[in-house]
Each structure stands twice: as C-alpha cells, then as structure tokens.
C-alpha positions in Angstrom: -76.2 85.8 58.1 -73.6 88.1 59.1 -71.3 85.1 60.7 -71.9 83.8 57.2 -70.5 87.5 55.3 -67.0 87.7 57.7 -65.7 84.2 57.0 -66.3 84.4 53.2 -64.1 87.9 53.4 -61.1 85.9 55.0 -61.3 83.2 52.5 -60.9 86.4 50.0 -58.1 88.4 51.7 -56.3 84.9 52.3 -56.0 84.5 48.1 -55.3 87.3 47.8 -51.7 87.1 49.7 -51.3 84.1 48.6 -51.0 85.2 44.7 -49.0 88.2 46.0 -46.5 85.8 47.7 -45.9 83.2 44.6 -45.4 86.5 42.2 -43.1 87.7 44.3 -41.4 84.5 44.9 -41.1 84.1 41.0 -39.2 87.5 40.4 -37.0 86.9 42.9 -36.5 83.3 41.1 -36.4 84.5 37.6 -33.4 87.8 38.7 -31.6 84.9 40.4 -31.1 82.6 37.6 -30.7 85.9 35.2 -28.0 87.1 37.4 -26.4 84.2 38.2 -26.5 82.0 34.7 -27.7 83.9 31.7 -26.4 87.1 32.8 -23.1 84.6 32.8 -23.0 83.0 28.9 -21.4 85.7 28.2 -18.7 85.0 29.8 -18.1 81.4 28.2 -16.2 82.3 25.4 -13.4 83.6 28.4 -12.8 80.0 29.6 -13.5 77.7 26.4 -10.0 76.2 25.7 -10.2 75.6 30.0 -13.6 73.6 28.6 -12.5 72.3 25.7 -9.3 70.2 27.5 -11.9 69.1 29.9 -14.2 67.7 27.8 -10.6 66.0 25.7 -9.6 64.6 29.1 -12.7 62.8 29.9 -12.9 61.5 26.4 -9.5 60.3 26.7 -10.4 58.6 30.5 -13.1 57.3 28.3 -11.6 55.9 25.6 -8.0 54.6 27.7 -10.8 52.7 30.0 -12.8 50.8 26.7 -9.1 49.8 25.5 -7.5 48.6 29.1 -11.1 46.5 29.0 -10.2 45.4 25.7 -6.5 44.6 26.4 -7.0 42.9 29.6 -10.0 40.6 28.6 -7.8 39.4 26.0 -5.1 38.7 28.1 -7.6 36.7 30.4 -8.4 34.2 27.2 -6.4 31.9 24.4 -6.8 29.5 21.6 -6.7 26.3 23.6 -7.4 22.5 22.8 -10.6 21.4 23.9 -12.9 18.2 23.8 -14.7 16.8 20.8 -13.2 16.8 16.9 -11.9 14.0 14.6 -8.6 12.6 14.2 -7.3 10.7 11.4 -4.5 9.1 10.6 -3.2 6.8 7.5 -1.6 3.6 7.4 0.1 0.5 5.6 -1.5 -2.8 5.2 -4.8 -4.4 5.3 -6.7 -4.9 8.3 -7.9 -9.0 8.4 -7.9 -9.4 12.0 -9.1 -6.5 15.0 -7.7 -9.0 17.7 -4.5 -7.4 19.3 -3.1 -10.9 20.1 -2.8 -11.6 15.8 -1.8 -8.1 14.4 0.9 -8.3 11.3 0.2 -6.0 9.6 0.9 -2.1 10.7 -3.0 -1.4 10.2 -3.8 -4.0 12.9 -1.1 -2.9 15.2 -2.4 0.3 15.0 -6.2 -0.4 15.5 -5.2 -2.7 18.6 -3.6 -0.2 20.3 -6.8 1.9 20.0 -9.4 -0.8 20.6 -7.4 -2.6 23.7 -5.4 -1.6 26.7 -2.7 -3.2 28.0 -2.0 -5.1 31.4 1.4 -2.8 31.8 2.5 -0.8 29.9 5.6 1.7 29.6 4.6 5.2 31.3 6.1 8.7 29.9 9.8 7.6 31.0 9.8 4.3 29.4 9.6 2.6 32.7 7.2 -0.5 32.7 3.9 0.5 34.9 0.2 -0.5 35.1 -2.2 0.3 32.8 -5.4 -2.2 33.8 -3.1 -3.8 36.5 -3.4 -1.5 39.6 -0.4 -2.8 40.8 2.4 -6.0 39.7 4.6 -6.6 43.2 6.9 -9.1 43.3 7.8 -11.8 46.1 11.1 -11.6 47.7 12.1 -15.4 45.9 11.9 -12.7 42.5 9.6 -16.0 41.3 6.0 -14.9 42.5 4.5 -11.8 41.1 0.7 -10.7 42.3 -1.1 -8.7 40.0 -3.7 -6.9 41.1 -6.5 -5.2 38.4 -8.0 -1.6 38.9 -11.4 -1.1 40.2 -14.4 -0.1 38.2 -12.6 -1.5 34.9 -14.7 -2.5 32.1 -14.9 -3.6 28.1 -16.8 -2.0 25.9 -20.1 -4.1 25.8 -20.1 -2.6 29.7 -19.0 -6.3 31.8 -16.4 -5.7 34.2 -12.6 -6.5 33.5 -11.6 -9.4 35.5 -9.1 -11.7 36.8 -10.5 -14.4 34.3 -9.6 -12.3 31.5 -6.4 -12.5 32.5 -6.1 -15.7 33.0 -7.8 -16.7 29.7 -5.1 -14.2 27.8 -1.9 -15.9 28.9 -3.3 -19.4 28.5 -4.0 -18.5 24.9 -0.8 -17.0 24.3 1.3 -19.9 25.8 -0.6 -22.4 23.7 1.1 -22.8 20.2 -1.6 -24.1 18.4 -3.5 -20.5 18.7 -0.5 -19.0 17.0 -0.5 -15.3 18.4 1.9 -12.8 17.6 2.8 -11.8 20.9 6.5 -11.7 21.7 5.9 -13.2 25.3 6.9 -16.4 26.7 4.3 -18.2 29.5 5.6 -21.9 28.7 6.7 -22.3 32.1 4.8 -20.0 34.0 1.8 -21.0 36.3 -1.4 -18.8 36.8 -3.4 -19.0 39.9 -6.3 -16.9 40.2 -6.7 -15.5 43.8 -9.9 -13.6 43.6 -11.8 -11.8 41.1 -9.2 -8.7 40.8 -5.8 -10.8 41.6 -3.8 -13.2 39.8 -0.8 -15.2 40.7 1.8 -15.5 38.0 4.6 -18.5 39.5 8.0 -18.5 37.5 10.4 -21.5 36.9 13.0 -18.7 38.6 13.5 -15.5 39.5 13.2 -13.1 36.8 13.4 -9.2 38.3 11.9 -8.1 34.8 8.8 -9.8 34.5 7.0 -6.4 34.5 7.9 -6.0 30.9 6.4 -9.4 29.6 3.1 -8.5 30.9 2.7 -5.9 28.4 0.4 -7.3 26.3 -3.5 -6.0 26.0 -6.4 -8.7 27.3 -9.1 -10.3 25.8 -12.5 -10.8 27.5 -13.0 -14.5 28.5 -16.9 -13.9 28.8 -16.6 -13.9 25.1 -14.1 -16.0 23.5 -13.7 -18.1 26.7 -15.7 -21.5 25.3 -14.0 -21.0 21.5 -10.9 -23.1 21.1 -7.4 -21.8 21.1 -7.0 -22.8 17.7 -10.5 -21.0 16.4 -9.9 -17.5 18.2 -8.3 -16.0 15.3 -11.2 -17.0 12.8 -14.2 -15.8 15.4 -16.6 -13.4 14.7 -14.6 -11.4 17.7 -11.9 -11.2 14.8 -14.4 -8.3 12.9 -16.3 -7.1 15.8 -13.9 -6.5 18.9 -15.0 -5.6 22.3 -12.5 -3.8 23.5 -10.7 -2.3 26.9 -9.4 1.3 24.9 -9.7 4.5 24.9 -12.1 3.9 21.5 -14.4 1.6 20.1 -15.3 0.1 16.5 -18.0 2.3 14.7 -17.6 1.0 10.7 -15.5 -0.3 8.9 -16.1 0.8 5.1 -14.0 -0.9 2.2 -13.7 1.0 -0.7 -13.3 -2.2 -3.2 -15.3 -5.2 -2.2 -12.1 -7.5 -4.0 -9.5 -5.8 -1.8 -8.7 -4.7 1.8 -6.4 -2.1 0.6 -8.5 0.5 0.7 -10.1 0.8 4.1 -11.6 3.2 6.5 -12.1 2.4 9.8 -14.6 4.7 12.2 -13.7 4.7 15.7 -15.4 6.4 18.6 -14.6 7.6 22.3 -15.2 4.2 24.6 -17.5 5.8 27.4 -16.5 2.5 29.2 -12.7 3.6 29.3 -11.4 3.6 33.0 -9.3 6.8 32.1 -12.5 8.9 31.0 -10.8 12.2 29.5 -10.4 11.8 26.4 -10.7 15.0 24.4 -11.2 13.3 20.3 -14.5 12.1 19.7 -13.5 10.7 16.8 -10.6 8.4 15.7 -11.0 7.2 11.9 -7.6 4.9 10.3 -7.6 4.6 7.0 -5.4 2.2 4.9 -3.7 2.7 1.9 -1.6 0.6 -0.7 1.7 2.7 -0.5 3.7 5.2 0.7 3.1 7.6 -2.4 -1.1 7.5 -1.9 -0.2 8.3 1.9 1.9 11.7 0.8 -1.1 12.2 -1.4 -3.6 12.1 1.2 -1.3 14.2 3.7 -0.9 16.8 1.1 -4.7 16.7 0.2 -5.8 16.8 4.2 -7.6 13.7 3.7 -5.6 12.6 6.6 -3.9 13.9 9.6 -1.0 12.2 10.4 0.9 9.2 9.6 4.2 7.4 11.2 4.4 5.7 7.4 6.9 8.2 5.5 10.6 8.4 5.8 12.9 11.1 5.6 12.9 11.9 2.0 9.0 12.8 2.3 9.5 15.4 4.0 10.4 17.9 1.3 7.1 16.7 -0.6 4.6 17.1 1.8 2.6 20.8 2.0 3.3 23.5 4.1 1.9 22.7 7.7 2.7 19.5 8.0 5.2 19.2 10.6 7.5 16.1 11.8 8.7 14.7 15.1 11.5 12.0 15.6 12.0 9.9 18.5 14.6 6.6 18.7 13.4 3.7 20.1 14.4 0.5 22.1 14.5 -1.6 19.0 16.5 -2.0 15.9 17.0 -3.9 12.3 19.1 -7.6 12.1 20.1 -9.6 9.7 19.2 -12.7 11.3 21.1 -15.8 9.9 19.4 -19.0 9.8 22.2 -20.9 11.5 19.8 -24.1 10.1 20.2 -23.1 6.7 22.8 -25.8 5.3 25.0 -22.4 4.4 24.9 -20.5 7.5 25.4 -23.8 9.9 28.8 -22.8 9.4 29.7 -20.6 11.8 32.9 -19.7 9.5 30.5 -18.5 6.8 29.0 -16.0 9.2 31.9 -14.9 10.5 32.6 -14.5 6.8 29.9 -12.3 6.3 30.3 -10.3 9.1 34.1 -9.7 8.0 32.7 -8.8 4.0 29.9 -6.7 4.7 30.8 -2.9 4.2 28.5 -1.6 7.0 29.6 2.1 5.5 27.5 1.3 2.3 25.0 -0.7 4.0 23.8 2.0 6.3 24.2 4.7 3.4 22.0 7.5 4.4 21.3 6.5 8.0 22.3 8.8 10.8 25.7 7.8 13.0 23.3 8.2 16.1 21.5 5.1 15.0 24.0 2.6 13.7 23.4 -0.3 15.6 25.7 -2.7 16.5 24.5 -5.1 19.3 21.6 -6.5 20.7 21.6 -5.0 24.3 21.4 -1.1 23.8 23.2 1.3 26.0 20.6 3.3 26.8 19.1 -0.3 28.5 22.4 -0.9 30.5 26.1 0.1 30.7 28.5 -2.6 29.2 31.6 -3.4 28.1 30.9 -4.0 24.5 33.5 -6.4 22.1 35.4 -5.4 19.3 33.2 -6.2 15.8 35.4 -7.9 13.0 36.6 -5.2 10.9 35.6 -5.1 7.1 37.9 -6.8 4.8 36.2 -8.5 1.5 39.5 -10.3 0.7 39.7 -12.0 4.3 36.2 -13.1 4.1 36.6 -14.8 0.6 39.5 -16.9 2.5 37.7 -17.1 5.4 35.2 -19.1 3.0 37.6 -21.1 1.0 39.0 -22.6 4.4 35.4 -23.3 5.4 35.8 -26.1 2.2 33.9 -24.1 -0.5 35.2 -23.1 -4.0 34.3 -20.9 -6.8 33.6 -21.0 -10.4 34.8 -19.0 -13.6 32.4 -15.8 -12.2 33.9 -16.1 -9.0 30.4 -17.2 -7.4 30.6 -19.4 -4.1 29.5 -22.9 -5.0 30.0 -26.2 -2.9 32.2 -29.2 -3.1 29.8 -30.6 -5.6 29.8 -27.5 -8.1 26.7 -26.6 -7.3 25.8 -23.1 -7.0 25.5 -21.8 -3.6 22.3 -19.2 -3.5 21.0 -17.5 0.0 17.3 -16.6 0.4 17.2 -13.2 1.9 13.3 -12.0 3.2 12.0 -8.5 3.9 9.0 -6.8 4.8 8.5 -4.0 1.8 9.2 -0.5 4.0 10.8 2.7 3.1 14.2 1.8 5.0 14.5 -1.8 5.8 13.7 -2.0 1.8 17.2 -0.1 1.1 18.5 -1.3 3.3 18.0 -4.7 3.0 18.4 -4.2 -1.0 22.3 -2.9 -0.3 23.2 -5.5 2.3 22.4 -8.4 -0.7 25.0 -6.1 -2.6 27.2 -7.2 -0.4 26.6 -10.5 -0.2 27.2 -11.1 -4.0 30.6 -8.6 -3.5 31.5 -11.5 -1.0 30.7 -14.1 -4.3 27.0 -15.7 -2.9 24.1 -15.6 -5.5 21.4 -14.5 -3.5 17.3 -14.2 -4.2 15.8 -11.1 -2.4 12.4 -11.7 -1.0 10.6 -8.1 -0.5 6.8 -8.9 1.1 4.7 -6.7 0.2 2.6 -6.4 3.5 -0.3 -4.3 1.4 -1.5 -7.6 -0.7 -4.1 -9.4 -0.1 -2.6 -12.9 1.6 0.8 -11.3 2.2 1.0 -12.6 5.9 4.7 -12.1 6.6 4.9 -13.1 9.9 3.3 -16.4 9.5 4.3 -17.3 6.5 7.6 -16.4 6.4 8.8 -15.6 10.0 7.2 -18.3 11.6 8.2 -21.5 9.8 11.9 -19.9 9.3 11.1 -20.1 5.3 14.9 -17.9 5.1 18.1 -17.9 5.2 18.6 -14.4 6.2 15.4 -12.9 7.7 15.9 -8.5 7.7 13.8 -7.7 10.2 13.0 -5.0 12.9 12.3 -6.3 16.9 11.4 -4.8 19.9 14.4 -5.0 22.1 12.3 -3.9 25.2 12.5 -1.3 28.0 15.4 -2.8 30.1 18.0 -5.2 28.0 17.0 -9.0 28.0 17.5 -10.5 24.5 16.5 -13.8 26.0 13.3 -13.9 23.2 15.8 -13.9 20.6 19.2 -16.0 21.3 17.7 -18.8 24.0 17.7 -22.3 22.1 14.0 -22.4 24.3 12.9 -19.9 21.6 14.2 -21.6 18.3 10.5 -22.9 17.6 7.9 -22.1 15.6 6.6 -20.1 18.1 9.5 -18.8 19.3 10.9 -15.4 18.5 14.8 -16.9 18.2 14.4 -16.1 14.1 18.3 -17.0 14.0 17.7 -20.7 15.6 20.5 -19.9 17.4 21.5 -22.3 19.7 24.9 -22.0 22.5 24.3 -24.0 25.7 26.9 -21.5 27.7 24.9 -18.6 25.7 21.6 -20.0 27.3 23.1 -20.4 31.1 24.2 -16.6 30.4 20.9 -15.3 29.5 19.1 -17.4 31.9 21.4 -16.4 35.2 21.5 -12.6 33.8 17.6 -12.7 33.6 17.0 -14.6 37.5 19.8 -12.7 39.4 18.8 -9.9 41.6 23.0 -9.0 41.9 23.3 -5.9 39.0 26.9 -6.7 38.6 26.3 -10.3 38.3 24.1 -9.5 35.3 26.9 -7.2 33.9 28.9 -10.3 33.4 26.7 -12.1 32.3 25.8 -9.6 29.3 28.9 -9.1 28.6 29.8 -12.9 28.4 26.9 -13.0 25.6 28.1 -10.3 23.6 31.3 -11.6 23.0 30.1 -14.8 22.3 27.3 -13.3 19.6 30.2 -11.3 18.3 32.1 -14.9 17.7 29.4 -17.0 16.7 27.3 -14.1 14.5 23.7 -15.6 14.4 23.0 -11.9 13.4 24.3 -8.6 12.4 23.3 -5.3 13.8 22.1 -2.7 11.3 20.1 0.5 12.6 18.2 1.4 15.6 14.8 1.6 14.9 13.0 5.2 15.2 9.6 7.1 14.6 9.2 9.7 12.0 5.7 11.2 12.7 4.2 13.2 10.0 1.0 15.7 11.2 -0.4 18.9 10.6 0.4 21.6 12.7 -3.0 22.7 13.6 -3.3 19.2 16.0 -2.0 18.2 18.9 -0.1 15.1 19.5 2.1 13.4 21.7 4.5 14.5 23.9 8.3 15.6 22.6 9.2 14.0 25.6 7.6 11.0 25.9 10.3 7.9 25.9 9.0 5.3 23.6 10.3 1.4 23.3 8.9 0.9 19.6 6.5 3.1 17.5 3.0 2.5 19.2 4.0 3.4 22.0 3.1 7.0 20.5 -0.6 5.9 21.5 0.6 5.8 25.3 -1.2 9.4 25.7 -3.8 9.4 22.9 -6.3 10.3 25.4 -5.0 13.5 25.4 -4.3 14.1 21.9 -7.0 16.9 20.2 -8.3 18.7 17.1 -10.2 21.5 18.3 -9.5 24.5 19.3 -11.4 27.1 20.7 -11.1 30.6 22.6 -11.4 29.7 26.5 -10.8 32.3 29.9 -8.0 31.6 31.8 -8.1 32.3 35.7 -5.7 35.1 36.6 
C-alpha cells in the first residue's frame, strides 16, 4: 500500500514541472516574437519606398519574363504551307478526250499533264531528265539508247508500270492510223524490250538528242493493249483514264447536258504516285467558253488561277490576284503551204516576207520576244542571216515578175483574171488572234484577197488540229510550236514530216535542207552542227516556208494567298508549269520551326 502512495506522488510532481516548463517556454516565445516583429511594424513606414521598388522590380522581372516568352515562341513559329486544300484552276476548251496521246484542246492538255507522267521530262533547268525512266544512256554509236524504268512505279488502278507500257506507247504513236497528237517521230526507230524495267530504243543513226523525243507520258498496255490502234481514241479509257500522275479522275460534272463548255473536273491526290508528297488534296479544272467568263470567275474566286488571260487582263482582275511571266522554247509562224498553188512559188513568199511590216504586225508585243528564226538562241549560239527588209513596193514587183497581174482595185489575180484569195487559219486566242488578224492586213496591203479562218477551240466539234492542221486544209496556217529544249527543227522543215502525220505544216521540202538537219541531228562534233544550223537558216531565210512572229510565253494569273511554281523554273512551253505541282499548296497554317 505504501509502494502504491510514493509512485502516484512522482506521477504528480512530474505534471507539475512539466506545465511549469511549457508556460515558461511560451513567454519566452511570445517576448521573442513581440520584440523582434511586432515590437518592429512600427518601423515599416521608415523603409516603405526601399519596399515599394522591390516589390516594382520583381513585377517588372515578372512581367519582362511573360513577354520574352511571348516574343521568342513567336519567333520559334510562322504561317507556312502545309498538306491538304483544293486547287483550282480555269481553262479554255472542252474536254472530249482524257488520253494525253489526243489532247487539242488546252483543257485536255492540261488534265493530261495531271492524270499522266511522262517518260522524260525537262527538270528545273530545262534540261531533259527522267521522270518514270530511272535512267536513258546512250551507246557510244549515238544509235542505241537503254532506258531503264524506276522501281516500285505504278498506275492508278495499283499494276506496276512496265516495259510493256512502253513499248505499247511508241508503237501507237508511230502508227498513223491511231492519229495521236504527239510531236514525236518513231517511224524508223526499233523497240526491243530487254526485261520487265528496260527497253531498247535502235535509231536509223546517231541522234545525240533523243532524250528530248521521249518526252511524252505512257499509257498502260494491260488496258488498251488488245484495242486496235485506230479504236484507242474512241475507248472507254478515253472518259475513264488510269493514270501514272500525281492525281487521279474523281467526277467530271457538265453543267449543260447539250454542251462541253461548261465543265468541272474533280481530281484527287494519286496515292499510287511514285513521288508521294504531294501537299493539294484536291485539284478541280474547270472549263469555260471565253476569256471574259475566266476574268469573271478569277475576280469572283470561283477559281484560282489560270494561264488563259493576256496582258490587258491584268488591270481587270481584283486586288490579290497576282501574275508571273516566263518565255518559253517555242514561238508563233506563219507557215506557208508551199503546196498551195500560190505559195509553190517561192517568189511569192519571198514576196511576202519583203511586204509584211513586222512593226505593225507585232504591235503591242515586247522587243524581247520578236521572233525571227526557228532555232532560238537561248538553244544554241549561231550566226543568224540577214531577213529581207520591208519594202511593200519591192514585193508588188517581186510578184508581177513571178507572172501575176492586177485588176482595177489593184488585187493580185492570175494569168487567167481570176482572183487570187489565200486561206489563212487560226486557233481563236487572245494574241495569235491579233495577231494573226494584223498580219492578213498586210497581206491585202501587198494586193492578196484573203479569207481569215479564226477556230474557235470552245465549240463543240471545233477540232483544230485534226481538222485543219492535219490534212493541211490552209494556205497559211498561224500557229504556235514547241521548238524544244535544245534546237532541232527537224519535226518541222524535213520533207520526212510533210505528211499527214507529220508536224512539217509548211510541206516544206529542200533535199540539201534535209541532208543539213539530218547530219546536224546524228553528229556528235558541236561545230559540225553549227554549220550545219547555220546552212539551214540561210536557206529558210531564201526559200521562206515560214515567217517568224513572237516567242511564245506564259502569263500566269493566281491569287496571292497560294503557292505556285517556281520564279525560277525554266520551262520549254506552258505545261511545263505542272513540272513541280506536287509541291504547289493552298493551306496555310501556324507551324514551329527548329531553332
């Protein structure tokens, strides 16, 4: 009991010092923070502006920190062009054909471009380079050329691109009964396939240029290969393409069921394309009747582009539309039929090359484009020959001595009295048009009646090149060509090409001019071809199967907002534009850039 009594007493006393111990411990606590921080308040107001500028500086770290953020992150980003969006751009003519190998019309040149690659093609310095060929090497004879295909091409319906295709192509364009439009000439040239991926071409000679007739798109074989030549144009293929392009047919929507005037054609990115970046999803062409509905739709934004308007658009068209020029390796002629039972005499050309006042015929062209021959000298340094000089009164002598007279209105007629009338034919566009319209001025200044044939290429039927060009239905044929990327104006002055399926629209025949052509096209020697270029100029100055007018160049018309081809991509004619569509866009979007 008593054990029991002591250790409840400790338990007390322990308590007891313990309560003792935390009061104490909290006076000395409290007199601390009295002495040391409320005892001090008083002394705030001694160092408040010391107080105030500190709390200022620390905003202002603050506040310079949130705005270097700001200013940096923007400089780390931009408005930038990326994938996806629609491009549109407006055209001339109707669409009756999508196969590359019968476009007329500037619609179907356009929509082949888009729907078919080419075999070559001319790269960003208007040098000839694969574009399905991997490679095109030539044999050290200059007669044998090996083209070999890329790997892991394909059309659009997903079967491979093959040497077959090729093969099939160039046997369709060297037969004349399927009529093609392609400016390339395989009479005489043998194909050999060597595998699936290679193909022999064999020339009659050496030709160092045979790059540049290989530019011409394919067609697939596994498809059109059991139709006849003569049927290809009027298959089913004709409507509904499989193609080797960057895009690939989606609609086709005609406004007016009795016309093909007004037509919108839906294109979308081929997933199948070898060269798989390309940033539109969309490509729609739409077709209109004439120049004045195309400034309409530009100025509307129905449209984004077109390469359809001249010059004198340009002051019509809305704000934000901007243009780009380029020249290109081709130009006008006035190509005289030297069958024609006029123009056989070559004294009556020379005539008309003497009486044409070029000044007035190229009114309102640029001095940068007057063209004068058919090699150009951005194709090849020449000596060029002196051009007659203009003198009406000359001419009309010229023409007298040639054995024809005149009557009381002074009008050329021939020994029989009859009058004497030329036939002059031209595609309906804004410059060859005036063109064409001022040169038969001349001619009747000279004393010819003369009939001007404008072909209205937006009509239904109004197939100028094989209804007119073709069977030679002319006497004088105004007409733009292709001169090429290096000079060889074999297509159009070699007797070999004074057919109906040749591209010789003059009929122009010259045995030495043939020789000239032929030797300047085979020889490896760069001097030898000189001479012989030079030997042909001054004979087509003397014997005149045509007269130079302008070089031929690209207005493109787009709004600003897009982008388009390069300013310095080199083109030979005006598709050529298309070269880098895979990069062209329509979107744009804020992106970060890497630092």
């Amino acid at each position: 009991m008593s054990k029991l009594k002591k250790k409840s007493g400790r338990n007390r006393f322990s308590r007891k010092k313990i309560a003792e111990f935390y009061h104490e411990s909290t006076d000395k606590v409290g007199k601390h923070f009295s002495d040391n921080f409320i005892s001090r308040i008083q002394n705030a107001h001694e160092v408040r502006l010391w107080i105030i500028e500190w709390v200022l500086l620390v905003l202002a770290v603050f506040l310079f920190t949130i705005v270097q953020m700001m200013w940096y992150g923007d400089s780390y980003r931009k408005e930038a062009f990326v994938e996806g969006g629609d491009y549109s751009e407006a055209v001339l003519g109707e669409i009756n054909t999508m196969n590359p190998l019968y476009a007329d019309t500037n619609a179907e040149k356009v929509l082949g471009k888009l729907l078919f690659a080419n075999l070559v093609s001319p790269d960003s310095s208007g040098h000839s380079k694969g574009e399905l060929a991997k490679s095109v090497k030539m044999d050290d004879s200059g007669r044998v050329w090996t083209v070999t295909l890329r790997d892991n091409i394909y059309w659009s319906d997903g079967e491979p691109i093959v040497a077959d295709d090729i093969i099939f192509t160039t046997d369709l364009i060297r037969d004349t009964t399927a009529k093609t439009t392609v400016a390339a000439d395989f009479t005489r040239v043998k194909t050999n396939k060597k595998d699936d991926k290679t193909v022999e071409f064999t020339l009659p000679s050496t030709y160092t240029d045979f790059t540049d007739t290989l530019e011409f798109p394919l067609l697939p074989s596994h498809i059109l290969g059991d139709i006849s030549h003569a049927l290809v144009f009027e298959s089913d293929f004709s409507m509904h393409p499989v193609g080797s392009g960057p895009f690939v047919l989606n609609a086709l929507q005609t406004a007016n069921v009795t016309s093909l005037n007004d037509q919108t054609i839906y294109l979308t990115r081929n997933t199948k394309y070898f060269m798989a970046d390309t940033k539109l999803d969309t490509f729609t062409l739409k077709t209109y009747k004439n120049q004045e509905d195309i400034i309409q739709a530009l100025n509307a934004s129905e449209v984004t582009a077109t390469a359809e308007l001249g010059a004198d658009s340009a002051e019509r068209l809305r704000d934000g539309v901007s243009l780009r020029e380029s020249l290109l390796n081709g130009g006008a002629f006035a190509f005289f039929n030297t069958k024609s039972d006029v123009l056989s005499n070559k004294s009556v050309r020379q005539a008309i090359s003497q009486g044409v006042d070029m000044g007035k015929v190229r009114e309102g062209i640029d001095e940068y484009q007057y063209l004068n021959y058919p090699i150009l000298e951005r194709q090849m340094e020449l000596s060029y020959p002196d051009l007659p000089k203009y003198d009406l009164e000359a001419a009309k002598e010229a023409i007298k001595k040639a054995g024809f007279g005149r009557n009381s209105q002074d009008k050329i007629i021939n020994k029989d009295g009859s009058a004497i009338t030329l036939n002059v034919a031209v595609q309906k566009r804004d410059t060859i048009t005036r063109v064409a319209e001022r040169f038969v001025e001349e001619l009747k200044a000279i004393g010819f009646e003369v009939t001007l044939n404008i072909y209205d290429e937006t009509q239904a039927g109004a197939d100028f090149f094989t209804t007119v060009v073709r069977p030679r239905d002319y006497d004088i044929l105004i007409y733009e060509v292709n001169l090429g990327v290096n000079a060889d104006p074999f297509i159009y002055y070699s007797s070999t090409q004074a057919t109906t399926g040749g591209w010789n629209f003059s009929n122009y025949s010259n045995g030495l001019v043939d020789d000239a052509l032929l030797s300047a096209r085979t020889t490896t020697n760069n001097n030898t071809r000189k001479a012989k270029y030079e030997y042909f100029l001054k004979t087509w100055v003397n014997d005149a199967p045509a007269i130079g007018l302008y070089q031929s160049g690209l207005r493109y018309y787009f709004d600003s907002k897009v982008k388009i081809f390069s300013e310095n991509l080199q083109m030979t004619d005006v598709l050529d534009r298309f070269n880098d569509v895979r990069y062209w866009a329509s979107n744009k979007r804020s992106v970060n850039v890497t630092p």
